[in-house]
NUTOR-239763 format. One record per residue (C-alpha): x, y, z; residue number from 1; residue in three letters. Coordinates in Angstrom, 1 decimal. Layout:
+--------+--------+--------+-----+---------+
:      u :      v :      w : num : residuo :
+--------+--------+--------+-----+---------+
:      X :      Y :      Z : NUM :     Ala :
...
+--------+--------+--------+-----+---------+
This chain:
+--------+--------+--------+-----+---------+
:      u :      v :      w : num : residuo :
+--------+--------+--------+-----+---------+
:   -6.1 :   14.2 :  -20.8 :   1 :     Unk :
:   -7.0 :   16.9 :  -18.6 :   2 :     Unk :
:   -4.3 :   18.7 :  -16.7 :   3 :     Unk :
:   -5.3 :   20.2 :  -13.1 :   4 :     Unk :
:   -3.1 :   22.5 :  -11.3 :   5 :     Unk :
:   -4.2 :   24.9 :   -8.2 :   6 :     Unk :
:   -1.5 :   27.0 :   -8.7 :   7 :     Unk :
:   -2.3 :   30.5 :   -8.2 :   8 :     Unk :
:   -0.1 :   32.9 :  -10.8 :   9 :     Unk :
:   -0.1 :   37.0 :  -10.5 :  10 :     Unk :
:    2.0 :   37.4 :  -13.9 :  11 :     Unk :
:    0.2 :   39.3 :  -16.9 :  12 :     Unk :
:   -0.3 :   37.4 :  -20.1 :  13 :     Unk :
:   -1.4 :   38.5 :  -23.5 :  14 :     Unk :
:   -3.6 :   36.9 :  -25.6 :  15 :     Unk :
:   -1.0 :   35.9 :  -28.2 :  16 :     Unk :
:    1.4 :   34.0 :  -25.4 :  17 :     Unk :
:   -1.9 :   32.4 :  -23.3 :  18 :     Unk :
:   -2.7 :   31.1 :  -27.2 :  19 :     Unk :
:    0.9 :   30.1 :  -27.8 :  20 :     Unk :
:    1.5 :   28.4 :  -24.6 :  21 :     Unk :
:   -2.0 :   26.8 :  -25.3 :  22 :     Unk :
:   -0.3 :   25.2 :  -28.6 :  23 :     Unk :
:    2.7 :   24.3 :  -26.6 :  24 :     Unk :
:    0.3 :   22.4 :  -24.2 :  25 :     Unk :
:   -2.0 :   20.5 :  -27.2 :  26 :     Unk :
:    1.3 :   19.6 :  -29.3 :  27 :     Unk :
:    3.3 :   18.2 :  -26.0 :  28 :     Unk :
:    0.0 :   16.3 :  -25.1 :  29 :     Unk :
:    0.0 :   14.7 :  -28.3 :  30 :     Unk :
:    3.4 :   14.2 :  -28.6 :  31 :     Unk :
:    3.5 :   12.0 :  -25.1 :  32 :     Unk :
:    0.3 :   10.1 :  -26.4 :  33 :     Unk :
:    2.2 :    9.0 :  -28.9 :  34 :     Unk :
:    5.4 :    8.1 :  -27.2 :  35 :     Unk :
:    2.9 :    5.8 :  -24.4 :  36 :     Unk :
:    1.5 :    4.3 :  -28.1 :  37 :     Unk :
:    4.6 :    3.3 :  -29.3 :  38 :     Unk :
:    6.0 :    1.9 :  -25.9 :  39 :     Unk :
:    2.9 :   -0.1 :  -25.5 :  40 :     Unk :
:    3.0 :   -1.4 :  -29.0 :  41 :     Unk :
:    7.0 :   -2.3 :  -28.1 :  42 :     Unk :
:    5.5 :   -4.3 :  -25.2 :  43 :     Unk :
:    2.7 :   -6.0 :  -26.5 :  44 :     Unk :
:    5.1 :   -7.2 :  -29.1 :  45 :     Unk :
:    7.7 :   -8.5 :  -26.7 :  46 :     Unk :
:    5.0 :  -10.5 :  -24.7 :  47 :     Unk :
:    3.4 :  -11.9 :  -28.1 :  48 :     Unk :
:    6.8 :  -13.1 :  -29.2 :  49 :     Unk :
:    7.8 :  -14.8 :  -25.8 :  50 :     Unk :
:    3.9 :  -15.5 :  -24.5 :  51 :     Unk :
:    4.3 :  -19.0 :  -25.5 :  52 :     Unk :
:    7.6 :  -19.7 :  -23.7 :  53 :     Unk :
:    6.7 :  -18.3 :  -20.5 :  54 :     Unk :
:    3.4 :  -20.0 :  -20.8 :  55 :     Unk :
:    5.9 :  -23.5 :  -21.1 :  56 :     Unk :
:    8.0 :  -22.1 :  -18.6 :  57 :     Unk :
:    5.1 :  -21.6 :  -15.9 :  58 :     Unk :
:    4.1 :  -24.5 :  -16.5 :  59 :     Unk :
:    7.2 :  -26.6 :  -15.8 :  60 :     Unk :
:    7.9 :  -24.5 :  -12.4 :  61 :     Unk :
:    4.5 :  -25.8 :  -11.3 :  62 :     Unk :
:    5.1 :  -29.2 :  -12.1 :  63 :     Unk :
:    8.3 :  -29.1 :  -10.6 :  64 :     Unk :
:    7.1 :  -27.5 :   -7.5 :  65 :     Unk :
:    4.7 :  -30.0 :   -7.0 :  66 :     Unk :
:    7.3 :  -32.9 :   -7.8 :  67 :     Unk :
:    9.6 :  -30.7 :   -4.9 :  68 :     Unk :
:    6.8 :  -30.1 :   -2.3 :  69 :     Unk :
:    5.6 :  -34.2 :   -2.7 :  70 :     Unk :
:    9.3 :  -34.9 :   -1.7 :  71 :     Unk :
:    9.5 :  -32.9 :    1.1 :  72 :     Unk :
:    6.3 :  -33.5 :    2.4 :  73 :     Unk :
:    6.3 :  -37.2 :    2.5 :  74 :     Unk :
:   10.3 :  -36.9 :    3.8 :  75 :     Unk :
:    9.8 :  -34.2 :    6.2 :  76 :     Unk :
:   10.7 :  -35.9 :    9.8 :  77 :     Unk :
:   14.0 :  -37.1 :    7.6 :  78 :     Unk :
:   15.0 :  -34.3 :    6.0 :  79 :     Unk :
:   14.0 :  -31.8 :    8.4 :  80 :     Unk :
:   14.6 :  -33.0 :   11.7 :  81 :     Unk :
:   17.4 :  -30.4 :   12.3 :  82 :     Unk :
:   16.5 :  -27.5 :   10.2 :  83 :     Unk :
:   13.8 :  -26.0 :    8.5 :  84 :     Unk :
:   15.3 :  -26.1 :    5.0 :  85 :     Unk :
:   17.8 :  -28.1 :    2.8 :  86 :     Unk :
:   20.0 :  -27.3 :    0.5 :  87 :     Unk :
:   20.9 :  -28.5 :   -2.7 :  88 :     Unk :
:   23.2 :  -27.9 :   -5.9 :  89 :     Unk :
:   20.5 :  -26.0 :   -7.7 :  90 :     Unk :
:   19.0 :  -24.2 :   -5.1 :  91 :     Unk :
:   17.0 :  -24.6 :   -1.4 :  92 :     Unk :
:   13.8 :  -26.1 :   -0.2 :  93 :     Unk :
:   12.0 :  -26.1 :    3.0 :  94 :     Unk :
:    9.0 :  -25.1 :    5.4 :  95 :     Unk :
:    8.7 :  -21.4 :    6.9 :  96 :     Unk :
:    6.5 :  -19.9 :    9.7 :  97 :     Unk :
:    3.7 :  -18.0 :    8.6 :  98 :     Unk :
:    2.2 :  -14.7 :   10.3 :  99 :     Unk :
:    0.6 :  -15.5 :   13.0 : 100 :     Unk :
:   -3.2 :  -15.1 :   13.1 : 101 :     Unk :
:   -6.0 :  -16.1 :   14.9 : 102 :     Unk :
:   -8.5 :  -19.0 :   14.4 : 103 :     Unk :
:  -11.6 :  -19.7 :   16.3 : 104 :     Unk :
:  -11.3 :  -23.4 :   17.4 : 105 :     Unk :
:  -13.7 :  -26.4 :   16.7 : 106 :     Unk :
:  -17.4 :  -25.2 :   17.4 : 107 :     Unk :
:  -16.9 :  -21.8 :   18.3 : 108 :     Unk :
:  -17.3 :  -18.5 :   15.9 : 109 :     Unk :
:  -16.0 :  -14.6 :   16.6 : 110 :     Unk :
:  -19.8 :  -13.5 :   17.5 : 111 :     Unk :
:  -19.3 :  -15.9 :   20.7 : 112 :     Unk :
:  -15.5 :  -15.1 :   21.6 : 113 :     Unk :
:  -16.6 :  -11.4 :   21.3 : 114 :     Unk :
:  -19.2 :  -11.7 :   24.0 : 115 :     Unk :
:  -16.8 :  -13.6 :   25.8 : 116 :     Unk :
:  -14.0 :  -11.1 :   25.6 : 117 :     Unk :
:  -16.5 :   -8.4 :   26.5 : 118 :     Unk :
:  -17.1 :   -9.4 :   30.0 : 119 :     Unk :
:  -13.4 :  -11.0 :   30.5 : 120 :     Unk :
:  -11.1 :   -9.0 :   28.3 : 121 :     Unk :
:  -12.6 :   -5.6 :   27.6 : 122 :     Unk :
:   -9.6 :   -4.1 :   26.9 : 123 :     Unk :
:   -9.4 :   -6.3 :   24.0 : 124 :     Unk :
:  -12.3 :   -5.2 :   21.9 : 125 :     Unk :
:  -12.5 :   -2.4 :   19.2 : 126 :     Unk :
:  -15.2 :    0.3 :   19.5 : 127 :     Unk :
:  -14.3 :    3.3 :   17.0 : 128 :     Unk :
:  -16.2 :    6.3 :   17.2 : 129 :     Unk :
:  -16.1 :    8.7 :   14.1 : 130 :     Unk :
:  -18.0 :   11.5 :   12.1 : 131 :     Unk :
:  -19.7 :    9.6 :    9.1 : 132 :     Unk :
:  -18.7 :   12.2 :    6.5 : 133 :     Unk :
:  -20.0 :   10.7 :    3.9 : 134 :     Unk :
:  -23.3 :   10.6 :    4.9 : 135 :     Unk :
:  -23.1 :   14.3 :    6.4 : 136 :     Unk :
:  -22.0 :   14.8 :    2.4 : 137 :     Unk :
:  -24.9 :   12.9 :    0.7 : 138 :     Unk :
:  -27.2 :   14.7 :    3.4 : 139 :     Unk :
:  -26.3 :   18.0 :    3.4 : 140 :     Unk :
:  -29.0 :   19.4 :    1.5 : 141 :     Unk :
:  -31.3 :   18.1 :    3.8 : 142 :     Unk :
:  -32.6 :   21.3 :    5.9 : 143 :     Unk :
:  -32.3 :   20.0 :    9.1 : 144 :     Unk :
:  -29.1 :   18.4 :    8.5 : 145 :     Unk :
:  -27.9 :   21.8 :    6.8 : 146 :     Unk :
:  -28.8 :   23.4 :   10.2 : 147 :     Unk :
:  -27.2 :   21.3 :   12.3 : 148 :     Unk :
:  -23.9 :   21.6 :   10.2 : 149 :     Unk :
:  -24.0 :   24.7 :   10.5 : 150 :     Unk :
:  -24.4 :   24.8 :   14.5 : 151 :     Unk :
:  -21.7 :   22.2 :   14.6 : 152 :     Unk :
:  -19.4 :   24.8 :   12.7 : 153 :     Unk :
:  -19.1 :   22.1 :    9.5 : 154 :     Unk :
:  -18.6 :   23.8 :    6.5 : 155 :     Unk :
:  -18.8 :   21.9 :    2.9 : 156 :     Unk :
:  -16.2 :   23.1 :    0.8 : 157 :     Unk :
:  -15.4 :   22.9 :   -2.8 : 158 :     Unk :
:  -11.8 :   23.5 :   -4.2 : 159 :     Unk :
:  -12.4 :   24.9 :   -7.8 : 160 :     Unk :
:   -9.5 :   23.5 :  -10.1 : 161 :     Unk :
:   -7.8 :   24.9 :  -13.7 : 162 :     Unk :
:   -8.0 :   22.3 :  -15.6 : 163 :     Unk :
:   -6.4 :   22.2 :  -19.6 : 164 :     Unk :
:   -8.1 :   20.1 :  -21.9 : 165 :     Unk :
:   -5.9 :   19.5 :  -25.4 : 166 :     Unk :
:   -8.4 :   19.7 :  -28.6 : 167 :     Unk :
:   -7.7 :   15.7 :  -30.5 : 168 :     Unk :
:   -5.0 :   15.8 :  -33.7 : 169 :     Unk :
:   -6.9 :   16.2 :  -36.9 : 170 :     Unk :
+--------+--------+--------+-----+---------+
């Protein structure tokens, strides 16, 4: 795993502590490794032992879902005439709002309703103007695109980053 820090550090280190601390590094590295090994084994045996349950478990919620939401659907005017929900002894059931959103009606598609809003609700429509960096990145080698970032006073920058990689346990 590499380790990146930009951290900049005016103390004065010897060989034998930057070799040291280097060993400090690798061994912690290796020790956590180890740790994330053992808690993922510890997990994957917990789901192997109760996969099959939950799987049976899943399974019955559907099916009772379904059973639920038949009920209600075909019972709706009775049972929710008043409210939006019932309750029972094991728990609640019931139709909610969702967000709102918008649907283009019967025989009409967002290409027309744009042109439409554009002439009678301008303030309604989206135009977003932005630098394309990442084409001004993939061209900037390009000499007249190089001259023109320069005029434009774009610089391309490169952070350079410490980086620590620990050597694998024998």
């Amino acid at each position: 795993m590499k380790t990146r820090n930009q951290k900049k550090t005016a103390i004065i280190i010897n060989t034998a502590q930057f070799e040291e601390a280097m060993a400090r590094y690798a061994e912690a590295e290796q020790r956590e490794a180890e740790i994330n090994r053992n808690i993922e084994n510890s997990v994957n045996e917990l789901m192997t032992e109760y996969e099959e349950e939950l799987t049976c478990l899943a399974q019955g919620k559907n099916l009772a879902f379904g059973i639920v939401q038949a009920y209600c659907i075909n019972n709706k005017e009775k049972l929710f005439a008043k409210t939006r929900s019932i309750g029972t002894l094991h728990g609640k059931a019931g139709f909610r709002l969702g967000t709102p959103r918008l649907k283009t009606a019967k025989g009409n598609n967002w290409k027309k309703v744009l042109a439409e809003l554009k002439t009678s609700l301008p303030a309604y429509v989206r135009t977003i103007e932005e630098p394309a960096k990442d084409m001004l990145l993939a061209d900037r080698h390009k000499e007249q695109i190089a001259t023109r970032l320069i005029a434009l006073g774009i610089e391309v920058v490169q952070d350079e980053l410490f980086y620590i990689e620990a050597g694998k346990a024998a």
